[in-house]
KEVORO-742023 format. One record per residue: z, x, y of N, C-alpha, C in turn. Coordinates in nm, 4 decimals, m for minus. Layout:
<nodes>
NODE,n.c3,n.c1,n.c2,ca.c3,ca.c1,ca.c2,c.c3,c.c1,c.c2
NODE,Z,X,Y,Z,X,Y,Z,X,Y
...
</nodes>
This chain:
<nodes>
NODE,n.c3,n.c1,n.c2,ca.c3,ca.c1,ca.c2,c.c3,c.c1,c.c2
NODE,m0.5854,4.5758,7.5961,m0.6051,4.5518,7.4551,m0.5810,4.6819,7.3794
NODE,m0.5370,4.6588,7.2471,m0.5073,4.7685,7.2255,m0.5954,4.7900,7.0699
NODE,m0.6830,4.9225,7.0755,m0.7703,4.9567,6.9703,m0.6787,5.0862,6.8588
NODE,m0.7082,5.0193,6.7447,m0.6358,5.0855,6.6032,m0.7228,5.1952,6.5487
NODE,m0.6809,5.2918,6.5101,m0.7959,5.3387,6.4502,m0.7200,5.4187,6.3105
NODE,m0.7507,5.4436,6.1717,m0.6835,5.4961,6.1161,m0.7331,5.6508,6.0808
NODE,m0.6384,5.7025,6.0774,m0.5955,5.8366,6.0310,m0.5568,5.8709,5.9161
NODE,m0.6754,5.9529,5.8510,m0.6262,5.9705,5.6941,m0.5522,6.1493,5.6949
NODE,m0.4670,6.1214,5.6017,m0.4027,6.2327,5.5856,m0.4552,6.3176,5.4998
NODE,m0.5103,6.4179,5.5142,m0.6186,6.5420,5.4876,m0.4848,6.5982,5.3315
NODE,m0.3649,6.5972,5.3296,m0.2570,6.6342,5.2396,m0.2653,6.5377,5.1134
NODE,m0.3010,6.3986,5.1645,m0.2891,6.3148,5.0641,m0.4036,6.2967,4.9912
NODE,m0.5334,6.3528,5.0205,m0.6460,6.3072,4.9776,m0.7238,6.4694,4.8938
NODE,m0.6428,6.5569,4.9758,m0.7070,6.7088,4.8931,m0.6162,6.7131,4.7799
NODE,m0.6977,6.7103,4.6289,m0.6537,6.7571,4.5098,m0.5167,6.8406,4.4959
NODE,m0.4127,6.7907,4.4278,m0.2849,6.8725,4.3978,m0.2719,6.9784,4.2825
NODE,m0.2602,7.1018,4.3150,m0.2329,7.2080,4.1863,m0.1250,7.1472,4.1131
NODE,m0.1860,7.2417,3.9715,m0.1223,7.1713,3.8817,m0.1681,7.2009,3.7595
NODE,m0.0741,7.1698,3.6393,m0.1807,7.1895,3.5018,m0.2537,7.0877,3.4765
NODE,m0.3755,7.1837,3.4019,m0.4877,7.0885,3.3643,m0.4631,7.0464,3.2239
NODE,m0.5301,6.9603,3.2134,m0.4943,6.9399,3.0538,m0.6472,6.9973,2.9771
NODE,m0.6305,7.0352,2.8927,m0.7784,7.1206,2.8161,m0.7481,7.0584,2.6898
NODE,m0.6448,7.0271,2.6277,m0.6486,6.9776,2.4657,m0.5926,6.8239,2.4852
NODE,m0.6764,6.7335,2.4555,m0.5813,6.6285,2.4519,m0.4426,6.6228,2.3410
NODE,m0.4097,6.7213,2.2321,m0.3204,6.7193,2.1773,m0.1609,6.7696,2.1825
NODE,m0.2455,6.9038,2.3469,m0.1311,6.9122,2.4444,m0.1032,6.8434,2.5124
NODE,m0.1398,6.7329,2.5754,m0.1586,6.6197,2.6223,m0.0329,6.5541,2.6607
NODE,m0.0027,6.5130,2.4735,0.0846,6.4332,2.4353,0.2026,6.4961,2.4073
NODE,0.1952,6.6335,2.3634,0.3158,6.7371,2.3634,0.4381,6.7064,2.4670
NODE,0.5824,6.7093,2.4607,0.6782,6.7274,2.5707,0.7863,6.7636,2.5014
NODE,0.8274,6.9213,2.6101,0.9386,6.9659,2.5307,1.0970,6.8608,2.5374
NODE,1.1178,6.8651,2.4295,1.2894,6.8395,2.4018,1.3535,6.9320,2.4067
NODE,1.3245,7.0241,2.4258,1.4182,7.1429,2.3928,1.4479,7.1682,2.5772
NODE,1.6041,7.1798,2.5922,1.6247,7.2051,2.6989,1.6913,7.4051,2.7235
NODE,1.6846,7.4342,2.8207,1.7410,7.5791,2.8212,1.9147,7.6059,2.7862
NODE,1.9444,7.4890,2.8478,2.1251,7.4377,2.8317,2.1314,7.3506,2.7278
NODE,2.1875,7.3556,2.6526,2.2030,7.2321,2.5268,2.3680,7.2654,2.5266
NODE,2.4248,7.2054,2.4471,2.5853,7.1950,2.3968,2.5794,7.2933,2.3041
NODE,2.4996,7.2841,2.2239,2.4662,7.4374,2.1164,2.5140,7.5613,2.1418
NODE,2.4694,7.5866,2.2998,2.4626,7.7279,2.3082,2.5868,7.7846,2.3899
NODE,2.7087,7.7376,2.3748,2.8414,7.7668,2.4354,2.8472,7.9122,2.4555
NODE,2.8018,8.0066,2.3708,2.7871,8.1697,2.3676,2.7200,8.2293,2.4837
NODE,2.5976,8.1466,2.5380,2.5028,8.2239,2.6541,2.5411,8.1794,2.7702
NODE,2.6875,8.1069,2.8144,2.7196,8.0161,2.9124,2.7507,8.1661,2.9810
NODE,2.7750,8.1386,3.1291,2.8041,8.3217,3.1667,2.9309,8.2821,3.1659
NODE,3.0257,8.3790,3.2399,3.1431,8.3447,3.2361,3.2307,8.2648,3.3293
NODE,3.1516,8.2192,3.4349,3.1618,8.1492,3.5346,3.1982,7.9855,3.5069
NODE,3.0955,7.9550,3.3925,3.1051,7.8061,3.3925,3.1843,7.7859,3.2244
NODE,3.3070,7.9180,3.1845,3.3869,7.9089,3.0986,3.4470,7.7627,3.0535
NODE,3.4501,7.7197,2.9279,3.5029,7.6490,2.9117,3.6787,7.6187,2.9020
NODE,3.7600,7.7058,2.8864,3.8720,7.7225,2.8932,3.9519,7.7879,3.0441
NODE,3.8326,7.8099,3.1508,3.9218,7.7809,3.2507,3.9189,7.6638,3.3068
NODE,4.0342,7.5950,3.3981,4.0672,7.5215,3.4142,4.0107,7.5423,3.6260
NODE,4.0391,7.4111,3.6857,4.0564,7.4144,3.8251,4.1450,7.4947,3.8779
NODE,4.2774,7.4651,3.7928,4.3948,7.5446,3.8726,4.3521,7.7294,3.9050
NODE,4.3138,7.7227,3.7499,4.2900,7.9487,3.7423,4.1885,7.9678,3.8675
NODE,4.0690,7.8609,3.8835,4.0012,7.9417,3.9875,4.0660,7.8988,4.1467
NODE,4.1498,7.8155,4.1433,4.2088,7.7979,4.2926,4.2667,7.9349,4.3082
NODE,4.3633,7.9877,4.1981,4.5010,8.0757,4.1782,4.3963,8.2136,4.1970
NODE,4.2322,8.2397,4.1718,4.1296,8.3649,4.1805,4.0777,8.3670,4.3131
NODE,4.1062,8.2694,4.3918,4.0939,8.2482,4.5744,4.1960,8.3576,4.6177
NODE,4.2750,8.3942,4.5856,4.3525,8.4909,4.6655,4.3204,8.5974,4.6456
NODE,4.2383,8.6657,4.5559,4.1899,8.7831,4.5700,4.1145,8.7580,4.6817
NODE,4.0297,8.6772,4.7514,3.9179,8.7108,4.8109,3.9742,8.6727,4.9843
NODE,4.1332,8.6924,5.0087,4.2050,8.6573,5.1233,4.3016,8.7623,5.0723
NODE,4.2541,8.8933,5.2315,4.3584,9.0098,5.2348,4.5146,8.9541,5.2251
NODE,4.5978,9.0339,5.2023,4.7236,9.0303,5.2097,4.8642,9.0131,5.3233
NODE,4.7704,9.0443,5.4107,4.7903,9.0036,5.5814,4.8011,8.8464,5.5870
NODE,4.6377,8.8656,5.5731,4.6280,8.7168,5.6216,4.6782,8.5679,5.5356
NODE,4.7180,8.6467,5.3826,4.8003,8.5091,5.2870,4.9496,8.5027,5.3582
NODE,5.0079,8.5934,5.3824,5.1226,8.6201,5.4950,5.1485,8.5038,5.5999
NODE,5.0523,8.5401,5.6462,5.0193,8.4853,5.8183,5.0127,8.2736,5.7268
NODE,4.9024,8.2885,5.6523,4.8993,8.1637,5.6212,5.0330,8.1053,5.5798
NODE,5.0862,8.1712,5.4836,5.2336,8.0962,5.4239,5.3259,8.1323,5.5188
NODE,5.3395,8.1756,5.6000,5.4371,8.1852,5.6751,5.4418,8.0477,5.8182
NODE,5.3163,8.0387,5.8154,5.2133,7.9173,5.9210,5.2873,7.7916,5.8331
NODE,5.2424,7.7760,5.7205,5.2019,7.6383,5.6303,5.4297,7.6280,5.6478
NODE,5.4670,7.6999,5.5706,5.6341,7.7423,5.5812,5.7021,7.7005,5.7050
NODE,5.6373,7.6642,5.7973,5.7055,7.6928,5.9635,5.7171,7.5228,5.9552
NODE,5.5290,7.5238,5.9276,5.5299,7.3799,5.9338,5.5917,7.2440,5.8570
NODE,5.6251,7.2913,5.7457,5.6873,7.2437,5.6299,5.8238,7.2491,5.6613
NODE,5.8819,7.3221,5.6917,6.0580,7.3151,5.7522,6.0430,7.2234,5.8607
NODE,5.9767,7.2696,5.9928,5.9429,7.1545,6.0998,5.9556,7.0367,6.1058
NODE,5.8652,6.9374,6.0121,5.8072,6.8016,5.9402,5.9438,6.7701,5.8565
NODE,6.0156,6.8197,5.7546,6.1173,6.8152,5.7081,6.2189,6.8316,5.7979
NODE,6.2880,6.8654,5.8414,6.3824,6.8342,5.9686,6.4155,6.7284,6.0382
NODE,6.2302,6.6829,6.1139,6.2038,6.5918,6.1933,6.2325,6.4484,6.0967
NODE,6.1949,6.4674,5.9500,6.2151,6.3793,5.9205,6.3576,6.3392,5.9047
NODE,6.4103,6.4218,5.8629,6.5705,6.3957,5.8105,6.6906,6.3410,5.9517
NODE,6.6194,6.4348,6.0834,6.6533,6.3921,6.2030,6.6330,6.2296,6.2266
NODE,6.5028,6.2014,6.1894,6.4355,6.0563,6.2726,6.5066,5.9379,6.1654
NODE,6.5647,5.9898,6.0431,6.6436,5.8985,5.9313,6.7120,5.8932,5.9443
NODE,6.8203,6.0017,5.9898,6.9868,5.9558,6.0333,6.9655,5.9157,6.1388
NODE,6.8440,5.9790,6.2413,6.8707,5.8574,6.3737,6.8312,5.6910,6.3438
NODE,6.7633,5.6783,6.3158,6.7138,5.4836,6.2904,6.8393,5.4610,6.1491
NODE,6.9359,5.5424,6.0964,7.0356,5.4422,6.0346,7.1469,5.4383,6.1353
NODE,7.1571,5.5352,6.2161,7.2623,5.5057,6.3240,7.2420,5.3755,6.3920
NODE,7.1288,5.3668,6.4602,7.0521,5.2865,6.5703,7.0625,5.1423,6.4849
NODE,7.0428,5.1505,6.3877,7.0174,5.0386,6.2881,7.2049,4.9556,6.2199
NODE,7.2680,5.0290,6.1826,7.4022,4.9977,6.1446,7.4528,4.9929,6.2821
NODE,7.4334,5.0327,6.3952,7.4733,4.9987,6.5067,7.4665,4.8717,6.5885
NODE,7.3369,4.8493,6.5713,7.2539,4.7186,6.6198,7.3310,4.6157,6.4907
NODE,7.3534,4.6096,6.3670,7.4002,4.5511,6.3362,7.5411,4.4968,6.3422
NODE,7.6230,4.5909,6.3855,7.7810,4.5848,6.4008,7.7904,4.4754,6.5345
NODE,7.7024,4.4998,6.6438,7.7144,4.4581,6.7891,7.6177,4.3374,6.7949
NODE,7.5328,4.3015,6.7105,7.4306,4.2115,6.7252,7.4898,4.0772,6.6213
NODE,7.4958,4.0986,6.5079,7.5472,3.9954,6.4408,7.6485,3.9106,6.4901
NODE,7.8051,4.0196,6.5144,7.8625,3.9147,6.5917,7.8486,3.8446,6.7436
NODE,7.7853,3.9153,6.8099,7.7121,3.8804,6.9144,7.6204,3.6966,6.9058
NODE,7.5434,3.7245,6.7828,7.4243,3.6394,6.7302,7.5102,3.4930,6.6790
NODE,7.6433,3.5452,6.6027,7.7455,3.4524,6.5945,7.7776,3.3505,6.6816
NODE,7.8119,3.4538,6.7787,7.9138,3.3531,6.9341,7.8053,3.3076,7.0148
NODE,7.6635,3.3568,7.0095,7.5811,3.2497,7.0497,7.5415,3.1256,6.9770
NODE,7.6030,3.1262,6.8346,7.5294,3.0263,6.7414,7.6503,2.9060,6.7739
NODE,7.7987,2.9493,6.7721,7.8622,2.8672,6.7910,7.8804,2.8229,6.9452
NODE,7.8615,2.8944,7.0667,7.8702,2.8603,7.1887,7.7741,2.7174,7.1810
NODE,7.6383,2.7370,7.1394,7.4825,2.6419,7.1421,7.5668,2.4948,7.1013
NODE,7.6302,2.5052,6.9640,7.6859,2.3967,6.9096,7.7485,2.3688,7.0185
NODE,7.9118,2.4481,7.0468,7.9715,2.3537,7.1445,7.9040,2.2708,7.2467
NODE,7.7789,2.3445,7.2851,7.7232,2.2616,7.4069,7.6437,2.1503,7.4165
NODE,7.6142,2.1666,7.2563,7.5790,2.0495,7.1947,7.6496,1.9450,7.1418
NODE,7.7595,1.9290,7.0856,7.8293,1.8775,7.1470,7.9072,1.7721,7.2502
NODE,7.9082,1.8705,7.3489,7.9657,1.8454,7.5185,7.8114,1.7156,7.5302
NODE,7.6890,1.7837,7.5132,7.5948,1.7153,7.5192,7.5702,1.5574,7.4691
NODE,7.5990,1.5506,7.3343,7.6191,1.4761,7.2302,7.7403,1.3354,7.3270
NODE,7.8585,1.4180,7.3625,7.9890,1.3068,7.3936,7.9386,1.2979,7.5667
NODE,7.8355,1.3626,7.6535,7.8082,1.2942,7.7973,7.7120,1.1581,7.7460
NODE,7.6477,1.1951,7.6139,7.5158,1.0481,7.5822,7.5844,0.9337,7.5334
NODE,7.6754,0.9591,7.4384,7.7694,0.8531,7.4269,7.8155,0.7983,7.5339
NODE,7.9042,0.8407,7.5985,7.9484,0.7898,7.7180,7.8802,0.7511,7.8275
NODE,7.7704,0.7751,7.8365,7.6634,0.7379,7.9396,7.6270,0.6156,7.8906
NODE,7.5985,0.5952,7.7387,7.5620,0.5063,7.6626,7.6455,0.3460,7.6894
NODE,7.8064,0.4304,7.6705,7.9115,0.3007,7.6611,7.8404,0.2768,7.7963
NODE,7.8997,0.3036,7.8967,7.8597,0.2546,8.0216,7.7559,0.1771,8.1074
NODE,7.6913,0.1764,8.0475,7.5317,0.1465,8.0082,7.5893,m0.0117,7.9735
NODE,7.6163,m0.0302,7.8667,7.6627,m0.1334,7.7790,7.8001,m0.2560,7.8193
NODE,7.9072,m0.1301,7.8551,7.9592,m0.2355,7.9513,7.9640,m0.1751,8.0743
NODE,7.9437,m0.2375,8.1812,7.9199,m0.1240,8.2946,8.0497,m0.1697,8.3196
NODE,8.1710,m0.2631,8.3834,8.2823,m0.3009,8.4159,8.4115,m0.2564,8.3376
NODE,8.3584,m0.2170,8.2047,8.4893,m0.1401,8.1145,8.5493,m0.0194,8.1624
NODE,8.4898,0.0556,8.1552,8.5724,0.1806,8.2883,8.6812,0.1504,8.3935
NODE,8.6403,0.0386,8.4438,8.7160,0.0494,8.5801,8.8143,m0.0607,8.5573
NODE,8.8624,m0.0991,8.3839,8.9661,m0.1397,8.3928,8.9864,m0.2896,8.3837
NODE,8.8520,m0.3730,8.3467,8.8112,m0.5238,8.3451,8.8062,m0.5865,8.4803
NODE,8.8437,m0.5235,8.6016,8.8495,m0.5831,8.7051,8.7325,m0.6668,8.8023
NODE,8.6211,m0.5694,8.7507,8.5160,m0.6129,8.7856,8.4727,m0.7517,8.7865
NODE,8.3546,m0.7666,8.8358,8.2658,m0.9106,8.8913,8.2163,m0.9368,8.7155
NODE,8.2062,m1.0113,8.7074,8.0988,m1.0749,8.5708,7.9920,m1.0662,8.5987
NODE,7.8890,m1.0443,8.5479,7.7550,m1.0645,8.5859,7.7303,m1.2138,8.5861
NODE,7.6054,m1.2226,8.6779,7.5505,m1.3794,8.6648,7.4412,m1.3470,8.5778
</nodes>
């Protein structure tokens, strides 16, 4: 069986610092006045300027990356960028080769199977007929000579 027992939290039950209130007329007091308002565009530092833009502080990142190492980077990012460009221009004239190729050899190819199918359809078509006549008169073939049926 299982026995519960509760546990009060000694944090939640000891008094929280804090202001007291002594005037009820401070009470009701609450400032509006904030430290930042739109007003005060003059005390902004210069950090959160209104006339710079995203781009100026991307373009103020390179002061804080020696001259070596912007090198090393654009020369990296450059390698890779010719690389990717190449590969692409390579992998485009290859799939229009592969592609106008497959078409030159496949279409007419796709042709002489479309018309071979017919002929054999066809051939198919004139064995059912003729299986058919025969069927119908079985003694006509061989010329009327045949027995009559009973």
């Amino acid at each position: 069986m299982v026995h519960l027992e509760e546990v009060e939290d000694r944090d939640l039950v000891r008094e929280q610092p804090g202001p007291y209130e002594e005037d009820d007329e401070e009470a009701d007091y609450t400032d509006t006045d904030s430290s930042l308002s739109a007003d005060d565009d003059d005390d902004l530092p210069s950090t959160l300027s209104p006339s710079e833009t995203a781009l100026d502080r991307i373009y103020a990142l390179k002061d804080m990356i020696s001259p070596s190492a912007r090198r090393r980077i654009a020369s990296t990012s450059n390698r890779v960028f010719n690389t990717l460009k190449s590969t692409a221009l390579f992998s485009g004239k290859g799939l229009y080769i592969v592609s106008t190729g497959g078409l030159m050899v496949l279409v007419p190819y796709m042709m002489a199977m479309v018309e071979e199918q017919q002929i054999m359809d066809a051939e198919r078509e004139q064995k059912a007929r003729d299986m058919g006549s025969e069927i119908m008169s079985p003694g006509a073939q061989a010329g009327g000579a045949g027995k009559p049926a009973l």
